[in-house]
PyMOL Python script that loads the backbone (N, CA, C, O; Angstrom):
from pymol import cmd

cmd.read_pdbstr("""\
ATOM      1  N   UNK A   1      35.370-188.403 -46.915  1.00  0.00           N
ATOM      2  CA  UNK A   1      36.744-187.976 -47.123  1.00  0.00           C
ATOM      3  C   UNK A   1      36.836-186.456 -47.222  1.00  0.00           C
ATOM      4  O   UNK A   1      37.883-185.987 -46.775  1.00  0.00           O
ATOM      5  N   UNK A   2      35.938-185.584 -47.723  1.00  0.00           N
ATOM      6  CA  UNK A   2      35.914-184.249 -48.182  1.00  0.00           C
ATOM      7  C   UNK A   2      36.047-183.620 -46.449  1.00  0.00           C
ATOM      8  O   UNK A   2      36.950-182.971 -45.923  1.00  0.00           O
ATOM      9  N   UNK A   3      34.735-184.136 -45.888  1.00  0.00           N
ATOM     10  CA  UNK A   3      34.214-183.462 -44.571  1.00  0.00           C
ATOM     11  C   UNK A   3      35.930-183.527 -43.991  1.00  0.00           C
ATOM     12  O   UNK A   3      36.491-182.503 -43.600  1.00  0.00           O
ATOM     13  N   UNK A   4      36.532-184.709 -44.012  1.00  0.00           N
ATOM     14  CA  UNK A   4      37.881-184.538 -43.193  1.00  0.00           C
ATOM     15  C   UNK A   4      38.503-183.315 -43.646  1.00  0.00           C
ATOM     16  O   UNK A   4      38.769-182.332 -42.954  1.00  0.00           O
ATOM     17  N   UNK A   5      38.679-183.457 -44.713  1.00  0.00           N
ATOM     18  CA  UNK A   5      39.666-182.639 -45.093  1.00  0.00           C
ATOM     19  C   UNK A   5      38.824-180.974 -45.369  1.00  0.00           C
ATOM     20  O   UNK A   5      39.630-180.233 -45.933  1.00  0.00           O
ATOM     21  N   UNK A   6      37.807-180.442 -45.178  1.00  0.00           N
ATOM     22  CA  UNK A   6      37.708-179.625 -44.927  1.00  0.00           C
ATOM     23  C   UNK A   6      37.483-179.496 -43.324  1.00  0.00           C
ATOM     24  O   UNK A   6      37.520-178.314 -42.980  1.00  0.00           O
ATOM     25  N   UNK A   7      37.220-180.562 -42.065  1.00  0.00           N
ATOM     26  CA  UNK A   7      37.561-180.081 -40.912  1.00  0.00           C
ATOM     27  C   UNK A   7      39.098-179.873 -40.764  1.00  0.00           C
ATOM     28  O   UNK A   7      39.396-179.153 -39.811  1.00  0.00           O
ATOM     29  N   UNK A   8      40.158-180.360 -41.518  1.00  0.00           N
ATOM     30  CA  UNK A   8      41.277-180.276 -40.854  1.00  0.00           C
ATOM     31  C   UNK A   8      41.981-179.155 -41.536  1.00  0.00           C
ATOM     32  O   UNK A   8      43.138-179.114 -41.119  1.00  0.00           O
ATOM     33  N   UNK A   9      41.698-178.051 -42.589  1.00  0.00           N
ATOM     34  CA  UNK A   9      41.647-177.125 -43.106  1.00  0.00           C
ATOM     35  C   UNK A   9      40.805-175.666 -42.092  1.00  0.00           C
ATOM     36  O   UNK A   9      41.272-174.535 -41.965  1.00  0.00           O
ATOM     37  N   UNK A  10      39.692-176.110 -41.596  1.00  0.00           N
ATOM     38  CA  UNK A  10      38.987-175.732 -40.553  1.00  0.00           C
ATOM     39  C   UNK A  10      40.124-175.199 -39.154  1.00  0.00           C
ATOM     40  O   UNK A  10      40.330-174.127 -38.586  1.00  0.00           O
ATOM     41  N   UNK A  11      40.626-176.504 -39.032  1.00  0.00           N
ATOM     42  CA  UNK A  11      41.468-176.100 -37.536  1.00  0.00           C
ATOM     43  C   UNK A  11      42.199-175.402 -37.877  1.00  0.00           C
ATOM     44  O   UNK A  11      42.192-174.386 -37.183  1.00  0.00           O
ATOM     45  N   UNK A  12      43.268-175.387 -39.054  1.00  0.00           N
ATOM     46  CA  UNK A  12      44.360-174.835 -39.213  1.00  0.00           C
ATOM     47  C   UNK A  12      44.074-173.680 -39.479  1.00  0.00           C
ATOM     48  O   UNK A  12      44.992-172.971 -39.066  1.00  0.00           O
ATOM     49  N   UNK A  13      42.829-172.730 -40.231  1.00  0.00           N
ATOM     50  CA  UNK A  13      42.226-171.429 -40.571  1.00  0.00           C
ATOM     51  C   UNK A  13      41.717-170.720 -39.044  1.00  0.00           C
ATOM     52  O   UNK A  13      41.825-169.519 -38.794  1.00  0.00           O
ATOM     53  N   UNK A  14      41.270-171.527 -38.312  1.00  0.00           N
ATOM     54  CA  UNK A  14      40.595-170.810 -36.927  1.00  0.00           C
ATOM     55  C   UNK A  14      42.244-170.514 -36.218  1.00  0.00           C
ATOM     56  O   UNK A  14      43.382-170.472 -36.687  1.00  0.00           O
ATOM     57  N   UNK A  15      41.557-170.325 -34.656  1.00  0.00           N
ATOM     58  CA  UNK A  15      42.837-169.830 -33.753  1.00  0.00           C
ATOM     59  C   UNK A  15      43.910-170.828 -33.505  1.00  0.00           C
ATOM     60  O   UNK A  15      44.842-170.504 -32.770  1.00  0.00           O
ATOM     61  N   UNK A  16      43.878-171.875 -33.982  1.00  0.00           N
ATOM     62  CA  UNK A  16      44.771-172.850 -33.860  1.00  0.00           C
ATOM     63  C   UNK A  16      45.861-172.546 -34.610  1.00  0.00           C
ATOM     64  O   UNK A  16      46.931-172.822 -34.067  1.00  0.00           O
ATOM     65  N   UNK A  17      45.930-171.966 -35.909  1.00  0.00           N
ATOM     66  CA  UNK A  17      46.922-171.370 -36.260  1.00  0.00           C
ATOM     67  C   UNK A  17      47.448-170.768 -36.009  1.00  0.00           C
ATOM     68  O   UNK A  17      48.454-170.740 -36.718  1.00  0.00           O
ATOM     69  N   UNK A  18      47.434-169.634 -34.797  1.00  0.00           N
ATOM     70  CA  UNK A  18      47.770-168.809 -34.157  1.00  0.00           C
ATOM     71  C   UNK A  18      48.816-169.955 -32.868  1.00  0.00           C
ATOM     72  O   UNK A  18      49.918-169.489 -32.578  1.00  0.00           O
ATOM     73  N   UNK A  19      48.500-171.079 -32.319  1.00  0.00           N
ATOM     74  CA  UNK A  19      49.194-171.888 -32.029  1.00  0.00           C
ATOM     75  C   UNK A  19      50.009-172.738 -33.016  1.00  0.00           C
ATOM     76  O   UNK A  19      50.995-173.340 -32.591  1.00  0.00           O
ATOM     77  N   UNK A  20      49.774-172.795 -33.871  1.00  0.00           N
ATOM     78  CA  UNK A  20      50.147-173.943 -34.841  1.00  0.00           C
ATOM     79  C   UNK A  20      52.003-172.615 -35.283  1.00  0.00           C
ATOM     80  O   UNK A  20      53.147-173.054 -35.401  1.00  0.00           O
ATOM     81  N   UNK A  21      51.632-171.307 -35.390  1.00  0.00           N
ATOM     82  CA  UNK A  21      52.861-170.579 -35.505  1.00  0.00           C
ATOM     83  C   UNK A  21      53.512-170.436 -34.583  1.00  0.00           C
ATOM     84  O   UNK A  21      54.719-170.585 -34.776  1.00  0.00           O
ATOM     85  N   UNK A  22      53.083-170.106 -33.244  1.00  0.00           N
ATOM     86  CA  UNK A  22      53.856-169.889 -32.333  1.00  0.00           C
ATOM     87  C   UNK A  22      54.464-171.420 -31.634  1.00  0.00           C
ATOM     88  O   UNK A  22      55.173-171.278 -30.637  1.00  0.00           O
ATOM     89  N   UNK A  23      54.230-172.739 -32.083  1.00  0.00           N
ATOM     90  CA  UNK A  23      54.864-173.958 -32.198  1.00  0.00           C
ATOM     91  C   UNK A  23      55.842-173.789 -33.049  1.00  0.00           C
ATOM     92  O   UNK A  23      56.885-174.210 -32.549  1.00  0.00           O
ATOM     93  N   UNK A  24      55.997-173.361 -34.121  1.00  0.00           N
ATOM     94  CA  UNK A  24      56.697-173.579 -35.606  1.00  0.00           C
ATOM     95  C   UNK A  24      58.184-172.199 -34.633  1.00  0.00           C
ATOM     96  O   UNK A  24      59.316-172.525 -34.277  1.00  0.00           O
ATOM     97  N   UNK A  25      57.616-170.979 -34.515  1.00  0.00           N
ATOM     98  CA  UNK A  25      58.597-170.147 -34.034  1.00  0.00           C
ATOM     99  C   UNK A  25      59.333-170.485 -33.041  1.00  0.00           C
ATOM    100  O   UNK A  25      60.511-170.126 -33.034  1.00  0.00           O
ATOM    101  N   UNK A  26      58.634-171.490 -31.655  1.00  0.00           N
ATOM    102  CA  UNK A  26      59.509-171.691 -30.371  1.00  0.00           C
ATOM    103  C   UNK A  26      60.759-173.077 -30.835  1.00  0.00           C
ATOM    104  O   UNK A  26      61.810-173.366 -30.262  1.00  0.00           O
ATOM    105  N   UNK A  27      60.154-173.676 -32.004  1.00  0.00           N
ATOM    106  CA  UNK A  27      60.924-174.661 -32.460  1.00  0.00           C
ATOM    107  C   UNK A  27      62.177-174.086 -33.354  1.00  0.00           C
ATOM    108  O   UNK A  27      63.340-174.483 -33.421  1.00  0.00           O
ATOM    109  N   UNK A  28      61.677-173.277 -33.848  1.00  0.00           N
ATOM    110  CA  UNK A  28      63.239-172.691 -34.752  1.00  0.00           C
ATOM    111  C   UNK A  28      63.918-171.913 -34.001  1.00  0.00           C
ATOM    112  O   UNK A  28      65.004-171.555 -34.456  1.00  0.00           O
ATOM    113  N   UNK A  29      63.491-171.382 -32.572  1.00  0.00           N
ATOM    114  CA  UNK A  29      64.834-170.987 -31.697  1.00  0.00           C
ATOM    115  C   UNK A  29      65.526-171.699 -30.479  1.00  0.00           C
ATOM    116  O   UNK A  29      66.500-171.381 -29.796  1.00  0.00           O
ATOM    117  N   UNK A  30      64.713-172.726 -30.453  1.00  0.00           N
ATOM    118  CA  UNK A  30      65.642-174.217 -29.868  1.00  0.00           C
ATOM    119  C   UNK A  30      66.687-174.669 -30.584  1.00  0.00           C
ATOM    120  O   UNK A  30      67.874-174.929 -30.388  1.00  0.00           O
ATOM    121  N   UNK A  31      65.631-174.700 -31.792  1.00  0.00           N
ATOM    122  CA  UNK A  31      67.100-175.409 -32.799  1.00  0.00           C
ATOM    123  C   UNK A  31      68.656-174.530 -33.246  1.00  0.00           C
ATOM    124  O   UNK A  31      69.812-174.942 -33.343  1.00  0.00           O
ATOM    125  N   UNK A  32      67.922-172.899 -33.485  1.00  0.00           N
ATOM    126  CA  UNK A  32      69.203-171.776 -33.128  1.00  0.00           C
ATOM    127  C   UNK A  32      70.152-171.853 -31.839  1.00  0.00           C
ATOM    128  O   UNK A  32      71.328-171.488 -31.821  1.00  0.00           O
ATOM    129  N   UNK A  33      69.423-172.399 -30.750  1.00  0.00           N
ATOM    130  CA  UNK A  33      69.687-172.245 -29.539  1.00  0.00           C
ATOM    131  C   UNK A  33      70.706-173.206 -29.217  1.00  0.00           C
ATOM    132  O   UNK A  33      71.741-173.071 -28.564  1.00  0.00           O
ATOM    133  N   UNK A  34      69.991-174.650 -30.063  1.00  0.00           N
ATOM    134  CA  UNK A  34      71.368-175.463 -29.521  1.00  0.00           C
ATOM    135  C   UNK A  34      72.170-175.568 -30.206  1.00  0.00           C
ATOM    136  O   UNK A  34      73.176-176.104 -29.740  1.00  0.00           O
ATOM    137  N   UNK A  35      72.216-175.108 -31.776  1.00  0.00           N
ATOM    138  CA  UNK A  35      73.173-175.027 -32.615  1.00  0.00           C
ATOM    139  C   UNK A  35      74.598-173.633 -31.804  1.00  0.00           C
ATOM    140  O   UNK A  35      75.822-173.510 -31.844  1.00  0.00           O
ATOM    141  N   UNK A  36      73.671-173.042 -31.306  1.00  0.00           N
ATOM    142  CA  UNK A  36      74.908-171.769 -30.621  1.00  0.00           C
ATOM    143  C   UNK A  36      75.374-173.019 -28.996  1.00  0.00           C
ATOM    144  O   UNK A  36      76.446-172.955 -28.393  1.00  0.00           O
ATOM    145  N   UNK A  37      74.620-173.669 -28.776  1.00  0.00           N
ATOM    146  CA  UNK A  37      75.282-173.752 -27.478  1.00  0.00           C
ATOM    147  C   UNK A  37      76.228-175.150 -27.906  1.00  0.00           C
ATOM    148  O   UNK A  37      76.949-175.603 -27.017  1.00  0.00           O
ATOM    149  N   UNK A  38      76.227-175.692 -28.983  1.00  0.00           N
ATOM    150  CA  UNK A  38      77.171-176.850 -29.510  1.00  0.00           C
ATOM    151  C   UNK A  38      78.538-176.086 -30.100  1.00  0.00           C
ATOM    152  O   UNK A  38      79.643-176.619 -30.202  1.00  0.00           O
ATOM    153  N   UNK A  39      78.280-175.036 -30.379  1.00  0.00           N
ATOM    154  CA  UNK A  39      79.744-174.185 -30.903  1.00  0.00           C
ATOM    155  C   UNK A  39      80.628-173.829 -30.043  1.00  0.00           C
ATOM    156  O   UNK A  39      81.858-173.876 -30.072  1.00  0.00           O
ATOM    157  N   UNK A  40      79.552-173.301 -28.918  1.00  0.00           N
ATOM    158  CA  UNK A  40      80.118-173.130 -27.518  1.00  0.00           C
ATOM    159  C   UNK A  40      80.880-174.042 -26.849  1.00  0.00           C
ATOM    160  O   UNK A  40      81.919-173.616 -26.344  1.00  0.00           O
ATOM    161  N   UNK A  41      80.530-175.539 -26.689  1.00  0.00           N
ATOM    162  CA  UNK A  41      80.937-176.470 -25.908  1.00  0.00           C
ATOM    163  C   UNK A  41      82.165-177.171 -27.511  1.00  0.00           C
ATOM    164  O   UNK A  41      83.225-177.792 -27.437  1.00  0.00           O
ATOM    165  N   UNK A  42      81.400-176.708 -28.731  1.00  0.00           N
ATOM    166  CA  UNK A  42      83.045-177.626 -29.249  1.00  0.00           C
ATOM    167  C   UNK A  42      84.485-176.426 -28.825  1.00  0.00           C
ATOM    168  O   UNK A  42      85.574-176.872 -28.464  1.00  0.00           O
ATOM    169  N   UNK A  43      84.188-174.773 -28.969  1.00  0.00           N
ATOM    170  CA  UNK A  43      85.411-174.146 -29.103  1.00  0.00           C
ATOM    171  C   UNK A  43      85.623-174.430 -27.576  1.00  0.00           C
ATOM    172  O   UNK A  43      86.772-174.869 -27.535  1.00  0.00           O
ATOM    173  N   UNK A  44      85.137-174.414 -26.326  1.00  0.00           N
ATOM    174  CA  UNK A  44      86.066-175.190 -25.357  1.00  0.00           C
ATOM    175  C   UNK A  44      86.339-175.909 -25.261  1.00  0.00           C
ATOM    176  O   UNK A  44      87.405-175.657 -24.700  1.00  0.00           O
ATOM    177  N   UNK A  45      86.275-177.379 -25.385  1.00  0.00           N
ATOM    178  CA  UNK A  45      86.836-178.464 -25.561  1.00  0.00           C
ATOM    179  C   UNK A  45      88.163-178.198 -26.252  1.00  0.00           C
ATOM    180  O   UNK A  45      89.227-178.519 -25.724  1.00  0.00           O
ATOM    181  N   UNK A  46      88.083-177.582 -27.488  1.00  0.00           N
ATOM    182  CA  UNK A  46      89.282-177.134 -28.218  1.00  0.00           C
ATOM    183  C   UNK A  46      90.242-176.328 -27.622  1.00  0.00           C
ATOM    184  O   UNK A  46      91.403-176.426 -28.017  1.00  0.00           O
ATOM    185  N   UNK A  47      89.861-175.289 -26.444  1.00  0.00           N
ATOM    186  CA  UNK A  47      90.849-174.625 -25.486  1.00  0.00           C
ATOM    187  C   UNK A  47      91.726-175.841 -24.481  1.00  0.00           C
ATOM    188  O   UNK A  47      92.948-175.928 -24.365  1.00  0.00           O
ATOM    189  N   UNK A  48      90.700-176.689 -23.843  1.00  0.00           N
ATOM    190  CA  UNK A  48      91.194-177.668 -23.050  1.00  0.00           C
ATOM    191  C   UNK A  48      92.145-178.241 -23.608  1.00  0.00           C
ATOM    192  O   UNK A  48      92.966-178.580 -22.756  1.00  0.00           O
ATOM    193  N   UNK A  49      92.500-178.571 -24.807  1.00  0.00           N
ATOM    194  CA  UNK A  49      93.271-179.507 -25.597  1.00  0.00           C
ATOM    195  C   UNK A  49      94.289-178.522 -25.663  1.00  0.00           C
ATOM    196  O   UNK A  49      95.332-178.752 -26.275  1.00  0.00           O
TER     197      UNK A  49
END
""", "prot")
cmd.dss("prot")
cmd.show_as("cartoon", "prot")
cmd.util.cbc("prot")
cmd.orient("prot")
């Protein structure tokens, strides 16, 4: 049980963290991204009307 959990402490300390952030960053500007492009598509809908 230890060995796991110091290999999976292992990955996250080596260069994988360096992926493991730049996952975490491309995900919080999708989620910015579609939150701006849902504001977009409700205030036109609201012009159409």
């Amino acid at each position: 049980m230890a060995n796991c959990v110091f290999y999976i402490i292992g990955a996250i300390l080596s260069l994988n963290m360096i992926t493991f952030i730049s996952w975490l960053v491309c995900g919080i500007l999708l989620i910015k991204i579609n939150r701006q492009n849902k504001g977009v598509t409700d205030s036109e809908t609201h012009l159409v009307d």
